[in-house]
C-alpha positions in Angstrom: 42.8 -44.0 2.8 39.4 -42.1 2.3 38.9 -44.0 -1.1 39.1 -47.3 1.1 36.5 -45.6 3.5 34.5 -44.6 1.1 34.0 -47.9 -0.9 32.9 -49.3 2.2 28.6 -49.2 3.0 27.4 -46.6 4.6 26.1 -49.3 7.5 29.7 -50.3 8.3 31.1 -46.5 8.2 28.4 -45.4 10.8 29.1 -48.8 13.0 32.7 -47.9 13.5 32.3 -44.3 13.7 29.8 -44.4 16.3 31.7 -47.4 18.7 34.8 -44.7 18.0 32.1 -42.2 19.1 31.0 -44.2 22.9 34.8 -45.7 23.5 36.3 -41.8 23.1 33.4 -40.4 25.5 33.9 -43.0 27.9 37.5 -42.5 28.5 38.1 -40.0 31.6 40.2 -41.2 33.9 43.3 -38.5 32.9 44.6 -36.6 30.7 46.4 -38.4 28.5 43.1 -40.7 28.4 41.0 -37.6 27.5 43.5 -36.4 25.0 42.8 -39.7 23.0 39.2 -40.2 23.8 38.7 -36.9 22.5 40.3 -37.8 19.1 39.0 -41.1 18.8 35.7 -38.9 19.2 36.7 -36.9 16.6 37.3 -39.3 14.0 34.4 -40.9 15.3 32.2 -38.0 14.7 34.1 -37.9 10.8 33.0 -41.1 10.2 29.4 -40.3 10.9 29.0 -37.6 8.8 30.9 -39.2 5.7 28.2 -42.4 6.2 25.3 -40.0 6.0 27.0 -38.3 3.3 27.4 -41.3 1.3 24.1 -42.8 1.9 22.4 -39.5 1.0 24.2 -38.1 -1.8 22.2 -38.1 -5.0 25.6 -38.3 -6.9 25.9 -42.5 -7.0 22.7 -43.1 -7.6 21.9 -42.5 -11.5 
Protein backbone atom coordinates (compact mmCIF):
# COMPACT_ATOMS: atom_id res chain seq x y z
CA UNK A 1 0.00 0.00 0.00
CA UNK A 2 2.75 2.72 0.65
CA UNK A 3 4.46 1.64 -2.72
CA UNK A 4 1.02 2.58 -4.48
CA UNK A 5 1.14 5.94 -2.37
CA UNK A 6 4.26 6.60 -3.15
CA UNK A 7 4.22 6.17 -7.03
CA UNK A 8 1.61 8.67 -6.98
CA UNK A 9 2.86 12.87 -7.47
CA UNK A 10 3.55 14.57 -4.74
CA UNK A 11 0.49 17.13 -5.92
CA UNK A 12 -2.11 14.35 -5.57
CA UNK A 13 -0.67 12.97 -2.11
CA UNK A 14 -0.89 16.47 -0.55
CA UNK A 15 -4.65 16.94 -2.25
CA UNK A 16 -5.94 14.00 -0.42
CA UNK A 17 -4.11 14.33 2.69
CA UNK A 18 -5.04 17.71 3.26
CA UNK A 19 -9.20 17.28 2.26
CA UNK A 20 -8.53 14.10 4.96
CA UNK A 21 -6.97 16.89 7.03
CA UNK A 22 -10.33 19.72 6.85
CA UNK A 23 -13.17 16.63 6.70
CA UNK A 24 -11.44 14.99 10.10
CA UNK A 25 -11.34 18.61 11.80
CA UNK A 26 -14.72 19.36 10.90
CA UNK A 27 -16.35 16.46 12.39
CA UNK A 28 -17.59 17.30 16.11
CA UNK A 29 -20.77 16.53 16.63
CA UNK A 30 -19.93 13.18 19.14
CA UNK A 31 -17.73 10.98 19.97
CA UNK A 32 -17.76 8.44 17.81
CA UNK A 33 -17.54 11.37 15.13
CA UNK A 34 -14.44 12.74 16.84
CA UNK A 35 -12.96 9.38 17.23
CA UNK A 36 -12.89 9.15 13.33
CA UNK A 37 -12.30 12.74 12.49
CA UNK A 38 -9.39 12.50 14.55
CA UNK A 39 -7.99 9.51 12.53
CA UNK A 40 -8.96 10.60 9.29
CA UNK A 41 -6.80 13.65 10.59
CA UNK A 42 -4.22 11.51 11.29
CA UNK A 43 -3.75 9.90 8.12
CA UNK A 44 -4.37 13.09 6.82
CA UNK A 45 -1.53 14.70 8.47
CA UNK A 46 0.73 11.23 7.11
CA UNK A 47 -0.08 11.99 3.83
CA UNK A 48 1.28 15.48 4.11
CA UNK A 49 4.43 14.75 5.29
CA UNK A 50 5.13 11.76 2.87
CA UNK A 51 4.20 14.43 -0.20
CA UNK A 52 6.78 16.85 1.06
CA UNK A 53 8.94 14.05 1.63
CA UNK A 54 8.73 12.86 -1.78
CA UNK A 55 8.89 16.17 -3.48
CA UNK A 56 12.01 17.14 -1.51
CA UNK A 57 14.02 14.20 -1.24
CA UNK A 58 17.25 14.47 -3.21
CA UNK A 59 17.18 10.65 -3.59
CA UNK A 60 14.95 10.43 -7.14
CA UNK A 61 16.42 13.06 -8.57
CA UNK A 62 19.96 11.93 -10.10
Amino acid sequence: MLNEIKAMSHKKIFAVGITMVLIGCSMWFNLWTNIVGGILSGIGFLLIIIASNKKYSNVDKT
